[in-house]
Structure formats: structure tokens, C-alpha cells
N, CA, C and O atoms as a Maestro MAE file, in Angstrom:
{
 s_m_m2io_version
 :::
 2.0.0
}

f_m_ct {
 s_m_title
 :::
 protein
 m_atom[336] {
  # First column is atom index #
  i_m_mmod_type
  r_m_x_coord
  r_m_y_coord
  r_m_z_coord
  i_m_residue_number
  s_m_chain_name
  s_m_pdb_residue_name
  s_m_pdb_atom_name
  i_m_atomic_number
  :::
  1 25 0.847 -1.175 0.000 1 A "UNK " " N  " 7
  2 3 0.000 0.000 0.000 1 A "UNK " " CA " 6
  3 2 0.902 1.252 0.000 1 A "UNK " " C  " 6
  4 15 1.915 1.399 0.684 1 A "UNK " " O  " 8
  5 25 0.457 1.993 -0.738 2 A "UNK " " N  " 7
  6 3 1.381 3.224 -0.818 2 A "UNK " " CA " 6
  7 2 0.849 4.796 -0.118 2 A "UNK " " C  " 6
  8 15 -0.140 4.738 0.613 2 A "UNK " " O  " 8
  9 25 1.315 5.777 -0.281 3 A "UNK " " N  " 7
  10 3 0.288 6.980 0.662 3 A "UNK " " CA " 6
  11 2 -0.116 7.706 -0.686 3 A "UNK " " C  " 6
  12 15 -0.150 7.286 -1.843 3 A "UNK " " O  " 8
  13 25 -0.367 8.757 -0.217 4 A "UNK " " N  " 7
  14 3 -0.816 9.397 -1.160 4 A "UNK " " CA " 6
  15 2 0.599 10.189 -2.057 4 A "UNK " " C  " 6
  16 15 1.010 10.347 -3.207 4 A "UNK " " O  " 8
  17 25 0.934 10.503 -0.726 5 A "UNK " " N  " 7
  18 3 2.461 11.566 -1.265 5 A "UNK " " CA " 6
  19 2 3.362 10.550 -1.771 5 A "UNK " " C  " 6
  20 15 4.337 11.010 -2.364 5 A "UNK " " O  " 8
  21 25 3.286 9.241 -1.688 6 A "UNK " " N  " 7
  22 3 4.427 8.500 -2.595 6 A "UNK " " CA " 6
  23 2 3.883 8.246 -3.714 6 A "UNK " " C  " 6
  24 15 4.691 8.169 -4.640 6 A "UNK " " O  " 8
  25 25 2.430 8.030 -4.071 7 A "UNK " " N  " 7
  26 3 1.900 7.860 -5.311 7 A "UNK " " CA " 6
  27 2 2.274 9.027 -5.860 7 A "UNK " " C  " 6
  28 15 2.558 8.879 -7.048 7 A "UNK " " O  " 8
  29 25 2.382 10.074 -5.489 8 A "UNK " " N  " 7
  30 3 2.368 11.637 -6.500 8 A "UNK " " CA " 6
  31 2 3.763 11.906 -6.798 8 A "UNK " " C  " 6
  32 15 4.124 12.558 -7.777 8 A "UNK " " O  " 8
  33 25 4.940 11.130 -5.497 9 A "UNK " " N  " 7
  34 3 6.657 11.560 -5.882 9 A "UNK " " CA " 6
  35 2 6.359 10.084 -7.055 9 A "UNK " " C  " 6
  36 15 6.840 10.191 -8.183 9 A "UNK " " O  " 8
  37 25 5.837 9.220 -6.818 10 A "UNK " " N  " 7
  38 3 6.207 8.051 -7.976 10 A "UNK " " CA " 6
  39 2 5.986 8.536 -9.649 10 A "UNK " " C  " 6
  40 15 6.850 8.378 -10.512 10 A "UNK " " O  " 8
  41 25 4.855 9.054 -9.844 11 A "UNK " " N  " 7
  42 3 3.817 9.802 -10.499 11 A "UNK " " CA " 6
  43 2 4.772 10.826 -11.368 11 A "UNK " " C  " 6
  44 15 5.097 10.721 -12.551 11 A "UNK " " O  " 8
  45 25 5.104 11.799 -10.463 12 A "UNK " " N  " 7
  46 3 5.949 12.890 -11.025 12 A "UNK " " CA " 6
  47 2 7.184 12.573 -11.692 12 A "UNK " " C  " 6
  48 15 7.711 13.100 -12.672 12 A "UNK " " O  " 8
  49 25 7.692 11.205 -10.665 13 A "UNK " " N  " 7
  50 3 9.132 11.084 -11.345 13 A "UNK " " CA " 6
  51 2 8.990 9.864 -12.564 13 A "UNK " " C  " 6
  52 15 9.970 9.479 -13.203 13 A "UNK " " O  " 8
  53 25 7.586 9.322 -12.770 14 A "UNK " " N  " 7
  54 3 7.454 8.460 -14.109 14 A "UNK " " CA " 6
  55 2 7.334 9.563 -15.352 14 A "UNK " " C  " 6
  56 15 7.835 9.370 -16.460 14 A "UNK " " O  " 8
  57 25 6.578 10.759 -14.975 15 A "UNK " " N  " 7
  58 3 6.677 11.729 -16.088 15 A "UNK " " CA " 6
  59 2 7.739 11.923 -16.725 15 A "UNK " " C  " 6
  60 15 7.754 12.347 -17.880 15 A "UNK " " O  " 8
  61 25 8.414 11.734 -16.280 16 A "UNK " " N  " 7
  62 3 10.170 12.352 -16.716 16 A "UNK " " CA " 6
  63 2 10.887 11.114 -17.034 16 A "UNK " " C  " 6
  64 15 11.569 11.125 -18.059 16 A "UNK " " O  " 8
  65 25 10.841 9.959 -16.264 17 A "UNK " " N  " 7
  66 3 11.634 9.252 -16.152 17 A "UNK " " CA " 6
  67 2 10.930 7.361 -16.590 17 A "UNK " " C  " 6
  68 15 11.222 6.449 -15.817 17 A "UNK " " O  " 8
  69 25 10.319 7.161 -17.470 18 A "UNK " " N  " 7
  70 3 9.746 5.497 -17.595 18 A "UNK " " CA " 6
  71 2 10.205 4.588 -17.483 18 A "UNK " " C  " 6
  72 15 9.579 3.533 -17.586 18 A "UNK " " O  " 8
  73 25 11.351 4.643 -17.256 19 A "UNK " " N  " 7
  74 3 12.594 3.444 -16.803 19 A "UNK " " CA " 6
  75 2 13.050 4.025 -15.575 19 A "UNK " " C  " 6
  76 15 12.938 5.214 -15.278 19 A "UNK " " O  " 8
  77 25 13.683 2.930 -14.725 20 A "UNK " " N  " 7
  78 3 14.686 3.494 -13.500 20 A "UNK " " CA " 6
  79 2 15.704 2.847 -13.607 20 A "UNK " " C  " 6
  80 15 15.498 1.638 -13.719 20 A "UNK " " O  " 8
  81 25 16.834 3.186 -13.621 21 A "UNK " " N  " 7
  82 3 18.196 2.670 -13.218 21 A "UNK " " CA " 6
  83 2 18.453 1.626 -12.078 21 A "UNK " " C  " 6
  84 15 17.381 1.521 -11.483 21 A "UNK " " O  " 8
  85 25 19.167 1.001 -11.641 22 A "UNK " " N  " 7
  86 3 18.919 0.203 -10.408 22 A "UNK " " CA " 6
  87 2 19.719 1.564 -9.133 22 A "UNK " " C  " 6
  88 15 19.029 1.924 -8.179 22 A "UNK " " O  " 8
  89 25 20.796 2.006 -9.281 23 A "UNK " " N  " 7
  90 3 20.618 3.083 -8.750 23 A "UNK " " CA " 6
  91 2 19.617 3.948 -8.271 23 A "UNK " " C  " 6
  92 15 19.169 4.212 -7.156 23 A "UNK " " O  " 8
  93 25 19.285 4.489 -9.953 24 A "UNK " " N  " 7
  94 3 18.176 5.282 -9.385 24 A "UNK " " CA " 6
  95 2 16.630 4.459 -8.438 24 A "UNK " " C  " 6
  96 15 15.975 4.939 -7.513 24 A "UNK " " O  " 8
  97 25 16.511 3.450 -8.964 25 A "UNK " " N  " 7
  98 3 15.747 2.847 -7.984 25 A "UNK " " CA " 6
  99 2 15.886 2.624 -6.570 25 A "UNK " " C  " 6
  100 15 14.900 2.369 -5.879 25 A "UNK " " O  " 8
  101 25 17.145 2.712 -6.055 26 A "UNK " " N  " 7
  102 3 17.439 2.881 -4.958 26 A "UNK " " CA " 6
  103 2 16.951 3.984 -4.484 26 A "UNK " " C  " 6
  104 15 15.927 4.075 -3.807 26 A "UNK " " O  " 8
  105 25 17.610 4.794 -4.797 27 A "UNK " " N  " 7
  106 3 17.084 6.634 -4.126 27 A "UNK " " CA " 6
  107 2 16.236 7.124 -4.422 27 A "UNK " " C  " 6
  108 15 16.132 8.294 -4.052 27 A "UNK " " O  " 8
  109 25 15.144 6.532 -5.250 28 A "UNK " " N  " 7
  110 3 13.716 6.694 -4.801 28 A "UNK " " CA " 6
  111 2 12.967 6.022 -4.101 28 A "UNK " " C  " 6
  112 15 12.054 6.618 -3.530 28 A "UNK " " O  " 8
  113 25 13.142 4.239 -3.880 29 A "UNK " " N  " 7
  114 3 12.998 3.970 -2.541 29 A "UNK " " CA " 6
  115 2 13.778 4.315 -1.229 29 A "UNK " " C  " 6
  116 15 13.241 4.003 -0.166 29 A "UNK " " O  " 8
  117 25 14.905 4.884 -1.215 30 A "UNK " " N  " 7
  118 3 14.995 5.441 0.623 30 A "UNK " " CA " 6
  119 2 14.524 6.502 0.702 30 A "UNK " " C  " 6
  120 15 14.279 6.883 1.847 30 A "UNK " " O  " 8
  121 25 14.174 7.490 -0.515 31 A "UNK " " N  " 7
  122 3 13.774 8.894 -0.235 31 A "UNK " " CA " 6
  123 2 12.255 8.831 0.084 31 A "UNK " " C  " 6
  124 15 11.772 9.667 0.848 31 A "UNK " " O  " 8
  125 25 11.385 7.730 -0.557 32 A "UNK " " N  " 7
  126 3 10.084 7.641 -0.183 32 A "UNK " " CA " 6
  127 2 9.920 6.740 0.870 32 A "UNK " " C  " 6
  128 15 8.845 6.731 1.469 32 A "UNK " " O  " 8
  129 25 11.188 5.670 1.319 33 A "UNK " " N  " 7
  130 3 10.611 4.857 2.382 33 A "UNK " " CA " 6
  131 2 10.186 3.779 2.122 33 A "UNK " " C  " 6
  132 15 9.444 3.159 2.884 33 A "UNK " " O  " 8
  133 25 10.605 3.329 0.921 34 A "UNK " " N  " 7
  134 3 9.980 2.184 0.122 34 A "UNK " " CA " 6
  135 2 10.842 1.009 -0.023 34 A "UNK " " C  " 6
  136 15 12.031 1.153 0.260 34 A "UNK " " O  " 8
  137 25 10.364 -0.286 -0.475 35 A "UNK " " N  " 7
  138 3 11.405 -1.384 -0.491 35 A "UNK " " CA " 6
  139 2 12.252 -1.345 -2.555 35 A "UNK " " C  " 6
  140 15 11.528 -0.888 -3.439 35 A "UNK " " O  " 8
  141 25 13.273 -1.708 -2.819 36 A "UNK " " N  " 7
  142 3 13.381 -1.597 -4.138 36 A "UNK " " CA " 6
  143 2 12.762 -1.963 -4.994 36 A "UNK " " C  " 6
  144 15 12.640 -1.476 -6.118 36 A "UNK " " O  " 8
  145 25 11.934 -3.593 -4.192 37 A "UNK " " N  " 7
  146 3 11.085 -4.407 -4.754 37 A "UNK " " CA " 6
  147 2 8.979 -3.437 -5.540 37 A "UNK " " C  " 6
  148 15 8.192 -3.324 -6.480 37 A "UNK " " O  " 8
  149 25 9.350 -3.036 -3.917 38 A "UNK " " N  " 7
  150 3 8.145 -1.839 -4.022 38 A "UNK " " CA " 6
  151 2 7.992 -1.505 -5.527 38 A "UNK " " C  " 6
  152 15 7.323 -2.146 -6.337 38 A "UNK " " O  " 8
  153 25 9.077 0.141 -5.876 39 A "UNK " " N  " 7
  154 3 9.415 0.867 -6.314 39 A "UNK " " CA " 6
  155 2 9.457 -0.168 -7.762 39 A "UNK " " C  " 6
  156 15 8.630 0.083 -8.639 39 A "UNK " " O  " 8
  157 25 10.484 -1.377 -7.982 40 A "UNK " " N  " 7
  158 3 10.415 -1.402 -9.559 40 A "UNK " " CA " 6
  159 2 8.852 -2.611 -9.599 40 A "UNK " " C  " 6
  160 15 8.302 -3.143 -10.563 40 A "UNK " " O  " 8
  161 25 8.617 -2.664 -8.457 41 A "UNK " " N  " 7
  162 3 6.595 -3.524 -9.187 41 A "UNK " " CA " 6
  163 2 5.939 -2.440 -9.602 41 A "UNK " " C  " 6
  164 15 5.417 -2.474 -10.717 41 A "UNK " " O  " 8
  165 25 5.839 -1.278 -8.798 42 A "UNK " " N  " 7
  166 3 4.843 0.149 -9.279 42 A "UNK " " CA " 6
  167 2 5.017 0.465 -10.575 42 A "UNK " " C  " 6
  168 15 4.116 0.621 -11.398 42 A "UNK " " O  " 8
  169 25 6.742 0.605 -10.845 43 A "UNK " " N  " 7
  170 3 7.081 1.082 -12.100 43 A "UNK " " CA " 6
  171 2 6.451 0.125 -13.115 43 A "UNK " " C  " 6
  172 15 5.677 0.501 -13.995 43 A "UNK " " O  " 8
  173 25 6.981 -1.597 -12.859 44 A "UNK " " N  " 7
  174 3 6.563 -2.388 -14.102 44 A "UNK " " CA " 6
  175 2 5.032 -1.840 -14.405 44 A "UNK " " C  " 6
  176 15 4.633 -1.531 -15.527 44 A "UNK " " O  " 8
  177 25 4.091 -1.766 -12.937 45 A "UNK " " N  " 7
  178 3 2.714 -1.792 -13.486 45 A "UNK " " CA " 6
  179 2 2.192 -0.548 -14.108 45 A "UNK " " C  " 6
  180 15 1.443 -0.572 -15.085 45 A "UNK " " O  " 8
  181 25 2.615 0.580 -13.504 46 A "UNK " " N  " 7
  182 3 2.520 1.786 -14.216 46 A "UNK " " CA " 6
  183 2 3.108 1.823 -15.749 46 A "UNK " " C  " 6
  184 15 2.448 2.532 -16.509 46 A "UNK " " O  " 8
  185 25 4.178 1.207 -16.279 47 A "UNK " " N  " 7
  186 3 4.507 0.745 -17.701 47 A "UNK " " CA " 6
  187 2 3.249 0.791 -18.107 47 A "UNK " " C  " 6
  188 15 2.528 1.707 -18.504 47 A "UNK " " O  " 8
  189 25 3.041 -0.802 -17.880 48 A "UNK " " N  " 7
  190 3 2.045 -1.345 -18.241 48 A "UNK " " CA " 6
  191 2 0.588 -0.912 -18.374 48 A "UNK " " C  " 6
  192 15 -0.257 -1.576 -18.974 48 A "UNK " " O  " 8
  193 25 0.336 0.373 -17.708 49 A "UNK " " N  " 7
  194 3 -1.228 0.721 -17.544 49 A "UNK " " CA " 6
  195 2 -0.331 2.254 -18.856 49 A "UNK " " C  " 6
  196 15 -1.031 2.625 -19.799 49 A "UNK " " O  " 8
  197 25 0.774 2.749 -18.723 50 A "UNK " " N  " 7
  198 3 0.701 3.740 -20.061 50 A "UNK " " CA " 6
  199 2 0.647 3.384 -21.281 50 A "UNK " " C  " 6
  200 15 0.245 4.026 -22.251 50 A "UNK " " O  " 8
  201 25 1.316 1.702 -21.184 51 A "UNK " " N  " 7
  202 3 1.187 1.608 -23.026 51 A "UNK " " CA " 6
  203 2 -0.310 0.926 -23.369 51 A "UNK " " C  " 6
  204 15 -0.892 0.815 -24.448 51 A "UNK " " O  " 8
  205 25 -0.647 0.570 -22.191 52 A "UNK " " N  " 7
  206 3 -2.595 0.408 -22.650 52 A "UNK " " CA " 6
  207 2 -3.019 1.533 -22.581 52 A "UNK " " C  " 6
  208 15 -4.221 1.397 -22.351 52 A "UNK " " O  " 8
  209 25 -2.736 2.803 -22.649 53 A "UNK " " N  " 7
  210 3 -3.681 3.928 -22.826 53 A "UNK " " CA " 6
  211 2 -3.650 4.159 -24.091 53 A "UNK " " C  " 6
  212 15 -2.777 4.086 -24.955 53 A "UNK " " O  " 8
  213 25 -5.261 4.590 -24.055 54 A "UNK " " N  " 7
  214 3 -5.664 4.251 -25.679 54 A "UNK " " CA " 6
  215 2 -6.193 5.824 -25.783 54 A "UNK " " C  " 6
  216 15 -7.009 6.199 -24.941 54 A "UNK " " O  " 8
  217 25 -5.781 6.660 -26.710 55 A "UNK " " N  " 7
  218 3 -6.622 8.213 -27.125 55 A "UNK " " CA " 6
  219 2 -7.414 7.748 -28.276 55 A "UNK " " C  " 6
  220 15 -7.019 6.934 -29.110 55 A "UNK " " O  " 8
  221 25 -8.735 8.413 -28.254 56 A "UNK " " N  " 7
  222 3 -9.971 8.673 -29.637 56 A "UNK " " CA " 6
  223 2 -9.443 10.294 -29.990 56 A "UNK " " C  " 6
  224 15 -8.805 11.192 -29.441 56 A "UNK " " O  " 8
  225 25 -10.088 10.050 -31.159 57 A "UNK " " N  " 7
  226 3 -10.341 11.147 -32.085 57 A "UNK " " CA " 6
  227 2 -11.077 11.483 -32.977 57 A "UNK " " C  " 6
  228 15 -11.492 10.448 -33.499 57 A "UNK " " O  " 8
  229 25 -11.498 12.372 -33.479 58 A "UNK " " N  " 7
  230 3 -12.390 11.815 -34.585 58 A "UNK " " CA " 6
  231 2 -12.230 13.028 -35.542 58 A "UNK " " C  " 6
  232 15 -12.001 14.236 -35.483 58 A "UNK " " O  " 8
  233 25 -12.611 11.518 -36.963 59 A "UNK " " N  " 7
  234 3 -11.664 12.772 -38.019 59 A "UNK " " CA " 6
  235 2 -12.828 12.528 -39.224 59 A "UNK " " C  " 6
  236 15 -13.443 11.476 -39.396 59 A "UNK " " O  " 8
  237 25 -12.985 13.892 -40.092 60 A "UNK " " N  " 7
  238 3 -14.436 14.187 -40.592 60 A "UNK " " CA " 6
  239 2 -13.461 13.865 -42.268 60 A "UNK " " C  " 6
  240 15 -12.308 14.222 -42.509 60 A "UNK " " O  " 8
  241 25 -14.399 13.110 -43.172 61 A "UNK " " N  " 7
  242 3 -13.844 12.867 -44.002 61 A "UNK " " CA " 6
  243 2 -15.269 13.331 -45.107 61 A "UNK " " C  " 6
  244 15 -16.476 13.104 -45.030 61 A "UNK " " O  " 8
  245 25 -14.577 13.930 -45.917 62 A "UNK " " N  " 7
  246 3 -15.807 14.224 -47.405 62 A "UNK " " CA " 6
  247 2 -15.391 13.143 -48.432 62 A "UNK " " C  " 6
  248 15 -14.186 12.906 -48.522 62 A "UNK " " O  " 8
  249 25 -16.236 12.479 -49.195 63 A "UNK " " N  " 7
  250 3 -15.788 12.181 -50.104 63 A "UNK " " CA " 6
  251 2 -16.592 12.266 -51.837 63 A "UNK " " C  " 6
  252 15 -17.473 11.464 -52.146 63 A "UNK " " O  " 8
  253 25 -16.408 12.672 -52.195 64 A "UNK " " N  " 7
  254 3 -16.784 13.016 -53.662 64 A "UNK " " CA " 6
  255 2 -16.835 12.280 -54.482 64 A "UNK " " C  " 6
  256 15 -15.833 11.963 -55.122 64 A "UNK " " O  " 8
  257 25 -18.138 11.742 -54.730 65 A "UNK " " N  " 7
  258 3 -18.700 10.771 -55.782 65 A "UNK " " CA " 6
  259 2 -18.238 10.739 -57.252 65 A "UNK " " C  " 6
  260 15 -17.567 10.062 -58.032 65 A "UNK " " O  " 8
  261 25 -18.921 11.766 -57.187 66 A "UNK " " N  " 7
  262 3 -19.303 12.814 -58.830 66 A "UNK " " CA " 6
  263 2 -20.346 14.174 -58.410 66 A "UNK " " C  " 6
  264 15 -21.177 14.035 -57.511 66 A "UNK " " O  " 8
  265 25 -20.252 15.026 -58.898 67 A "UNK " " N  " 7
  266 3 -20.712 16.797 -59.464 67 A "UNK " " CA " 6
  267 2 -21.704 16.529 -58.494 67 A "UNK " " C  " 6
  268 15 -21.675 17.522 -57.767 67 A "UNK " " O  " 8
  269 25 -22.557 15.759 -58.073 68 A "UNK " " N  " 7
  270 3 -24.034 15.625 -57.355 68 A "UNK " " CA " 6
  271 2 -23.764 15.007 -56.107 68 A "UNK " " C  " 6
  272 15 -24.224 15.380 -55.028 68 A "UNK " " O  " 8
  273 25 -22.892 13.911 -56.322 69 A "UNK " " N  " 7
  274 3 -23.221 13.261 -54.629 69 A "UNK " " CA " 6
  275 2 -21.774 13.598 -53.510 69 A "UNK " " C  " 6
  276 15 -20.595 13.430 -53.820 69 A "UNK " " O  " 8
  277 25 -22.058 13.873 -52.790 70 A "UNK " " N  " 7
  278 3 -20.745 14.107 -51.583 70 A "UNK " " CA " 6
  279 2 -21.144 13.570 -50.364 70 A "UNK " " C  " 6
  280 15 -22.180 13.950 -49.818 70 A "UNK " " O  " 8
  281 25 -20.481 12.797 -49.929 71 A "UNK " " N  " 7
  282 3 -20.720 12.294 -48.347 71 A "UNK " " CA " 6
  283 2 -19.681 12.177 -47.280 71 A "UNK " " C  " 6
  284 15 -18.614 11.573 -47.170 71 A "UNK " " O  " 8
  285 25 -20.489 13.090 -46.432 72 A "UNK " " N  " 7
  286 3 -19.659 13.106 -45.104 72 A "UNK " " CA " 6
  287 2 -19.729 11.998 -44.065 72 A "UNK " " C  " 6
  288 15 -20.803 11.505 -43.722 72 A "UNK " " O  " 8
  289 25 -18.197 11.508 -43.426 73 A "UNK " " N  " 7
  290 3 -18.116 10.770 -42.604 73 A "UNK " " CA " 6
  291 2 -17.076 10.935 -41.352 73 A "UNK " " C  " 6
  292 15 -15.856 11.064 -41.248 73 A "UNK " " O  " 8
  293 25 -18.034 10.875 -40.579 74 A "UNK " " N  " 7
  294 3 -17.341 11.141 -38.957 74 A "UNK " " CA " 6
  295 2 -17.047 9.714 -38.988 74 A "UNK " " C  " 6
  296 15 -17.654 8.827 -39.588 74 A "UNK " " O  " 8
  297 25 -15.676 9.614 -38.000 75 A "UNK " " N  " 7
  298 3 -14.589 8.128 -37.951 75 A "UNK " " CA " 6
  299 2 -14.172 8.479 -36.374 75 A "UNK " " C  " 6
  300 15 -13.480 9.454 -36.082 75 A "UNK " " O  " 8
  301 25 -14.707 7.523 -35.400 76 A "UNK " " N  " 7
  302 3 -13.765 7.389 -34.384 76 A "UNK " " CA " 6
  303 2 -12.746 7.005 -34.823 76 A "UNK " " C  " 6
  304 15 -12.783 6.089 -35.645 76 A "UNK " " O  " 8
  305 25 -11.271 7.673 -34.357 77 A "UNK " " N  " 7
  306 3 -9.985 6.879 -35.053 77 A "UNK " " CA " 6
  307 2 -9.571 6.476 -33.462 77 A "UNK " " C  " 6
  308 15 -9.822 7.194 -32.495 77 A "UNK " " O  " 8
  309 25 -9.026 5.442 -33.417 78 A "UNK " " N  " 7
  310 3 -8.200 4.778 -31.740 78 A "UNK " " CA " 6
  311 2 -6.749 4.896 -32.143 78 A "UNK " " C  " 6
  312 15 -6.304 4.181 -33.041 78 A "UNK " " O  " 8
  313 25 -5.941 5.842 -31.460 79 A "UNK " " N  " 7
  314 3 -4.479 5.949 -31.738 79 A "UNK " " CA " 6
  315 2 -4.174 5.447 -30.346 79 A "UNK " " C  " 6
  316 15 -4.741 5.632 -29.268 79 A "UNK " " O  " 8
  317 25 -2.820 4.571 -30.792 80 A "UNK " " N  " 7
  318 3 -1.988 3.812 -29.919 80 A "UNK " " CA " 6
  319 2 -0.842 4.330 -29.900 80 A "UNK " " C  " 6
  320 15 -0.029 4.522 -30.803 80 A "UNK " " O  " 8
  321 25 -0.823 4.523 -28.935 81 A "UNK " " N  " 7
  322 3 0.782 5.167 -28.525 81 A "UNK " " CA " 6
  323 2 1.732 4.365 -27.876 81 A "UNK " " C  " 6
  324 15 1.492 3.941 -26.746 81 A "UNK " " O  " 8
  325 25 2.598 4.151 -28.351 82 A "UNK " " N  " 7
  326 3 3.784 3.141 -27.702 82 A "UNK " " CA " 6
  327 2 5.170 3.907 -27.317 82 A "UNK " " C  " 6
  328 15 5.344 5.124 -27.375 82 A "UNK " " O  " 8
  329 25 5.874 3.177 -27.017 83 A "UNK " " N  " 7
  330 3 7.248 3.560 -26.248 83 A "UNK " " CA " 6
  331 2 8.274 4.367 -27.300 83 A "UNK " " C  " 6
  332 15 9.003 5.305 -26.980 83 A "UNK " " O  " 8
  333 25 8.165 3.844 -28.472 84 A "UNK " " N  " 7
  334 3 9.190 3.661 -29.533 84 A "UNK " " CA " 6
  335 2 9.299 5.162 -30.383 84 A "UNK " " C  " 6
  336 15 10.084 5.284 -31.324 84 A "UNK " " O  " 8
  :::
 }
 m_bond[335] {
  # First column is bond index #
  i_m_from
  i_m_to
  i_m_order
  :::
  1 1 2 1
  2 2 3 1
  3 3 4 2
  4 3 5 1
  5 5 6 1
  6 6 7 1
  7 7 8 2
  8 7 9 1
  9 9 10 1
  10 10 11 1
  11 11 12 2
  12 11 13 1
  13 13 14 1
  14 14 15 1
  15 15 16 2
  16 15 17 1
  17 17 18 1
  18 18 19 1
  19 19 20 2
  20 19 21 1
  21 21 22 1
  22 22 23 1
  23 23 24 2
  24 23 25 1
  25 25 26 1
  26 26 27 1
  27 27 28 2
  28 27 29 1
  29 29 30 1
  30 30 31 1
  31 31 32 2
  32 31 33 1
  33 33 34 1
  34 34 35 1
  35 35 36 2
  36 35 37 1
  37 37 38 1
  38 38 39 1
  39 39 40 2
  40 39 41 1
  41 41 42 1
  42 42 43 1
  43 43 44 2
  44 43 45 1
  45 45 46 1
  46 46 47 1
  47 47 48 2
  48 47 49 1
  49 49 50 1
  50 50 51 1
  51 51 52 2
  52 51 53 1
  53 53 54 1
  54 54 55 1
  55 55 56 2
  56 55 57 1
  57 57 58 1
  58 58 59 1
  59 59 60 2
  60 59 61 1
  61 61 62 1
  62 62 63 1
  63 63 64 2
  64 63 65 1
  65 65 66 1
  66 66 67 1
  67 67 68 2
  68 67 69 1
  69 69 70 1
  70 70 71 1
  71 71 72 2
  72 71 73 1
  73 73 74 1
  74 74 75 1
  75 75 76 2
  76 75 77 1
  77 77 78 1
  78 78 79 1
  79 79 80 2
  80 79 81 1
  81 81 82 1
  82 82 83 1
  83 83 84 2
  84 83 85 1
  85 85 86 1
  86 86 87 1
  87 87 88 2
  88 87 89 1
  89 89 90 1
  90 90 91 1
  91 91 92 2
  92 91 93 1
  93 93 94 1
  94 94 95 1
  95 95 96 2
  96 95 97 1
  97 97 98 1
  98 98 99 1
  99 99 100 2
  100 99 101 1
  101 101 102 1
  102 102 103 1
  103 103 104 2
  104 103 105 1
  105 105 106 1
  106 106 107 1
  107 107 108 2
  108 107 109 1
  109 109 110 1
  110 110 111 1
  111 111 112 2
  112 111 113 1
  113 113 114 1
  114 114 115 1
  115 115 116 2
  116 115 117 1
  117 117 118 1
  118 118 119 1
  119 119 120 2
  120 119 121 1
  121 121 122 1
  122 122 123 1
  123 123 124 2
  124 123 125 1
  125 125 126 1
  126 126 127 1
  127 127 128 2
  128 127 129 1
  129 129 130 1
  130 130 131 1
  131 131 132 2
  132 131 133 1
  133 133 134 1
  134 134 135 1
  135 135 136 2
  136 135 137 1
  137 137 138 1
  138 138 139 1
  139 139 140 2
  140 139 141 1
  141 141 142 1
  142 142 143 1
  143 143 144 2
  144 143 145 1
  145 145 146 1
  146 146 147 1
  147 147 148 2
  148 147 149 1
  149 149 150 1
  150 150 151 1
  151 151 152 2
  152 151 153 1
  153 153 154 1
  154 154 155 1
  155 155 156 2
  156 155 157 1
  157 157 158 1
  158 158 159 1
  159 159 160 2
  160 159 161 1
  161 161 162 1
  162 162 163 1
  163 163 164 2
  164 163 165 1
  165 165 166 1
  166 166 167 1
  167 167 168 2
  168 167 169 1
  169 169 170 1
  170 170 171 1
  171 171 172 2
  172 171 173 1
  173 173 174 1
  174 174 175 1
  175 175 176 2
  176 175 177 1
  177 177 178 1
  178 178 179 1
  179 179 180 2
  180 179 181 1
  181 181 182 1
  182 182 183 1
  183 183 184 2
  184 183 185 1
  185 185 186 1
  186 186 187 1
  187 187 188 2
  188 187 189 1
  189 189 190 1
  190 190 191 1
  191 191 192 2
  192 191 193 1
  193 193 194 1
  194 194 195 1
  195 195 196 2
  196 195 197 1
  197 197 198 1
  198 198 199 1
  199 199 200 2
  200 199 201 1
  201 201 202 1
  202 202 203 1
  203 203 204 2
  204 203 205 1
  205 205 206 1
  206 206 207 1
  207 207 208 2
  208 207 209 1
  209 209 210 1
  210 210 211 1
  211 211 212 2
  212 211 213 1
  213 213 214 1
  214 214 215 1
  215 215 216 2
  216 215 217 1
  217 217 218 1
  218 218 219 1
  219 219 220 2
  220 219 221 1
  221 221 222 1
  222 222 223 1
  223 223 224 2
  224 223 225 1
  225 225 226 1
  226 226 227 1
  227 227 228 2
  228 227 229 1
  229 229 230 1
  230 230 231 1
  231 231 232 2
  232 231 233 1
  233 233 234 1
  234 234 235 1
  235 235 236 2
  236 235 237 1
  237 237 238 1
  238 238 239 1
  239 239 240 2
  240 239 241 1
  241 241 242 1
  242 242 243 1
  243 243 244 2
  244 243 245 1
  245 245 246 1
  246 246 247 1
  247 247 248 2
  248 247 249 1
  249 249 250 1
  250 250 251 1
  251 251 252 2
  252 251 253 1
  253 253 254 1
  254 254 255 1
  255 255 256 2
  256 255 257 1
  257 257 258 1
  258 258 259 1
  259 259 260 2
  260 259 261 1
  261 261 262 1
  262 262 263 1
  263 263 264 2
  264 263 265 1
  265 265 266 1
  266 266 267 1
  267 267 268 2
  268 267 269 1
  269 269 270 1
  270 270 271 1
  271 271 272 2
  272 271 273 1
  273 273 274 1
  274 274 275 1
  275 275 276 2
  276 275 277 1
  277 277 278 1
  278 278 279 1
  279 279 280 2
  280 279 281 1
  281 281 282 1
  282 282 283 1
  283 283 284 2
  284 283 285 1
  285 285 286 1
  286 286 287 1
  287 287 288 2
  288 287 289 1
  289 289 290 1
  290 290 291 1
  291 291 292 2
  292 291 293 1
  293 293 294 1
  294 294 295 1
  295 295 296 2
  296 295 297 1
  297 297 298 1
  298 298 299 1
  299 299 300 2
  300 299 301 1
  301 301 302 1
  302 302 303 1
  303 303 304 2
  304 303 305 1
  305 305 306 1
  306 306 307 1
  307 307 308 2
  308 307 309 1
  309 309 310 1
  310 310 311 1
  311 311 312 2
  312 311 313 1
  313 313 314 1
  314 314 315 1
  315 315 316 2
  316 315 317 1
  317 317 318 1
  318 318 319 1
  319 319 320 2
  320 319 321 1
  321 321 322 1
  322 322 323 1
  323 323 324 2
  324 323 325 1
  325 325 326 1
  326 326 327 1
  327 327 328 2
  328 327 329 1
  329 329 330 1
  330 330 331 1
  331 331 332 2
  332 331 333 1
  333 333 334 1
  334 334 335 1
  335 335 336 2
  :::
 }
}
């Protein structure tokens, strides 16, 4: 179980940082009080819950028959965002 204020130092320093060093994994578990084990399970699972985040969008497409017919189409698009 974690507090609140270590979820938000964990949080802040995944923004910046999606990997940890084994070093650096150290000195963010003694600075939060945490075991190393702690610190790189949060990280694996936090990985894991950013590259399943999924963004929508939606993108308006015309398309032109001929001189008379035109049809518009709204498209949920699902973009995947990965590491790479």
C-alpha cells in the first residue's frame, strides 16, 4: 500500500523518467521509504497501464462521388501510442 504523497513523488518522477536505473531505484525507494522491490513492481505496473492507454479522435472525411453526390463521414480513429 502506498500513501498518497508516494503515489504523487512516484507519479511525477514516471513523467520524466519510464525506466529506473537500479541506482536510481534505490534513491527513490529510501527517499520515499519504500522497499526496491516496491518501487520497480509500481514502475513495471505503471509501464504497463501507459502503453494500454488508448486516445480517440475523430476525423471528418468528405468524399466526392461525382458533381451531385458528396458524403460526409465522422470516424472514431483509436491511436496507440507506444514507447518507440
Amino acid at each position: 500500500m502506498f500513501t498518497d504523497l508516494q503515489l504523487m513523488a512516484l507519479e511525477k518522477r514516471f513523467e520524466s523518467q519510464k525506466y529506473l536505473s537500479t541506482p536510481d531505484r534505490i534513491d527513490v525507494a529510501e527517499a520515499l521509504g519504500l522497499s526496491q522491490l516496491q518501487v520497480k513492481t509500481w514502475y513495471q505496473n505503471r509501464r504497463m497501464k501507459w502503453k494500454k492507454q488508448v486516445h480517440f479522435c475523430l476525423v471528418d472525411v468528405v468524399v466526392f462521388l461525382n458533381s451531385d453526390t458528396i458524403i460526409y463521414i465522422r470516424i472514431d480513429v483509436k491511436k496507440q501510442y507506444s514507447l518507440y
